[in-house]
N, C-alpha and C positions, 0 to 999 in steps of 0.2 A: 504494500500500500504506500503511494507519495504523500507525500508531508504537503503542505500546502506551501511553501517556499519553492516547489519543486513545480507547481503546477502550473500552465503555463496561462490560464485565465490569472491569479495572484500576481504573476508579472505584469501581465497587461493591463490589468489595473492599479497596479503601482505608477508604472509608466505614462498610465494617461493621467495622472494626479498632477501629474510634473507639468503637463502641459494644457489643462482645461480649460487656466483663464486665458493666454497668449492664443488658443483657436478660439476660444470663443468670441473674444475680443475681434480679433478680424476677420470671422465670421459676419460679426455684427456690423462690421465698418461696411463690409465689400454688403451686406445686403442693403444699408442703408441710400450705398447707392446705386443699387438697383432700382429701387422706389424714387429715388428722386431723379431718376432719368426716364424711369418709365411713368411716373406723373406731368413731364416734361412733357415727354414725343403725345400724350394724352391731352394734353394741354393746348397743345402747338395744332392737331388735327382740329380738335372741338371749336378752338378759334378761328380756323382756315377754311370757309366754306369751298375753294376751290379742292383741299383735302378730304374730302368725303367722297370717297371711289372705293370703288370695291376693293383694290390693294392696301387701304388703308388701314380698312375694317380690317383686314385679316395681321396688319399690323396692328390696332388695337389688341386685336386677340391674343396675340404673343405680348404685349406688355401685361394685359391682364395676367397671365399666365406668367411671366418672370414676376411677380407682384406677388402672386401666389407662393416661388418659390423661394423669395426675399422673405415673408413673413415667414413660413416655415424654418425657413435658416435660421432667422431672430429667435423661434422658438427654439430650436435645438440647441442653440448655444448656451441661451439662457439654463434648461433643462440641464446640460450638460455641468455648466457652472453651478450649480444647486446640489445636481445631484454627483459630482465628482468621487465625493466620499464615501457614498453609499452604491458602488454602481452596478454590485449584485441585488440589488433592491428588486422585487417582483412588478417590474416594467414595461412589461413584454409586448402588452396593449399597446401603450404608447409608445413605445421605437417599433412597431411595426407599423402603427397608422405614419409616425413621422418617415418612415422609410419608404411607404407606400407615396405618401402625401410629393419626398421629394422626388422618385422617381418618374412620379406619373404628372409633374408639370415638367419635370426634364424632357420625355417624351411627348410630351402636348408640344411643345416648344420644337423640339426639332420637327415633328409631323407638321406643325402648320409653317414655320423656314422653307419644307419641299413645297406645300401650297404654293408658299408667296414664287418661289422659283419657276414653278409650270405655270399660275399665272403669269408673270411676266414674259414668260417664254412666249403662251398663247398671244399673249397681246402684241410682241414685237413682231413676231412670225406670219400670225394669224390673223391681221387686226379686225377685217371684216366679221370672222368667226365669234373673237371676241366680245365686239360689240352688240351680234344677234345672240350667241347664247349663252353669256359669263352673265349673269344679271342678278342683282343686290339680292334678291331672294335663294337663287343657289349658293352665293355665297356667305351667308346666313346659314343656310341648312348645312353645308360643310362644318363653319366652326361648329354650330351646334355640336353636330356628329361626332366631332374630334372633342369636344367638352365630355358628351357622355363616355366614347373610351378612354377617357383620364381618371374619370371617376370610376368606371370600372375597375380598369387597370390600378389602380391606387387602392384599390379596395381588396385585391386578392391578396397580398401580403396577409393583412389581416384572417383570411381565410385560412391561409397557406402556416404562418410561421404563429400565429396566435394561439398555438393546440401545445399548452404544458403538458402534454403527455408523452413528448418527442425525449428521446433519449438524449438529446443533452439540451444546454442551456445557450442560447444564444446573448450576446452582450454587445451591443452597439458602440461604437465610439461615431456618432453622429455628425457628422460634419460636411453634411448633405453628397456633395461630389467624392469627397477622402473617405471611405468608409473603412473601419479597421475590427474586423470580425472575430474575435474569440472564442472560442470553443470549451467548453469544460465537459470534459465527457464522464457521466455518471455512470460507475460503475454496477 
């Protein structure tokens, strides 16, 4: 039988003690300005009536969604700062909704980037095409569509890694893109 010194979740959490407050700290910085650029490019369209085009919407849609993963990030770090000390604590609900949460605007985020790319493609290629059938309503029902598989998608973690009945324990080190996974396998 290992000692706990030996074990290598005990490490990993030693390790991250050492470094909670310095990520979570510029966690917080870099999400800070995610929000205050994507309140910005928000800001700049809703005043710009010549900006209300269909590409714009689908850029709205992506700052929404980096907004969504700015708060998330604030949460994790905050979380992470709190609970440093304690970070076998029965958390499991929550680093998998925040795991789900940050995955599934990560993925919203690059699916509607390929959007905005074949639009712009259709429009410079295709313009006639574009004009007849790219129209504010289809692109509307797109983001929609790409909203509910985020929420989908963000919700099967929860599914997936929420069952304490799994032979070991999972332990997040949060810090939405750097994830750092430890294992503690119960004998």
């Amino acid at each position: 039988m290992k000692i706990m010194s030996d074990n290598f979740t005990s490490v990993c959490v030693q390790d991250f003690k050492h470094y909670a407050v310095p990520f979570s700290i510029s966690w917080t910085a870099l999400s800070v300005l995610v929000i205050a650029q994507s309140l910005l490019i928000t800001f700049i369209i809703w005043r710009s009536p010549t900006l209300h085009t269909n590409t714009n919407m689908l850029v709205l849609s992506v700052t929404a969604s980096d907004i969504f993963w700015a708060v998330s990030c604030i949460i994790n770090a905050t979380l992470n700062t709190a609970l440093s000390n304690n970070m076998v604590a029965n958390a499991v609900l929550l680093d998998t909704f925040l795991m789900g949460v940050s995955y599934s605007s990560l993925m919203l985020s690059m699916n509607q980037l390929g959007v905005i790319a074949a639009d712009r493609y259709i429009n410079i290629v295709h313009p006639f095409f574009y004009i007849k059938h790219i129209t504010r309503r289809r692109v509307v029902t797109i983001i929609i569509c790409y909203w509910i598989l985020a929420i989908v998608y963000g919700a099967i973690p929860l599914l997936v890694y929420g069952d304490t009945n799994l032979h070991c324990e999972l332990i997040f080190d949060f810090n939405s893109l750097y994830k750092n996974c430890c294992f503690s396998l119960q004998a």
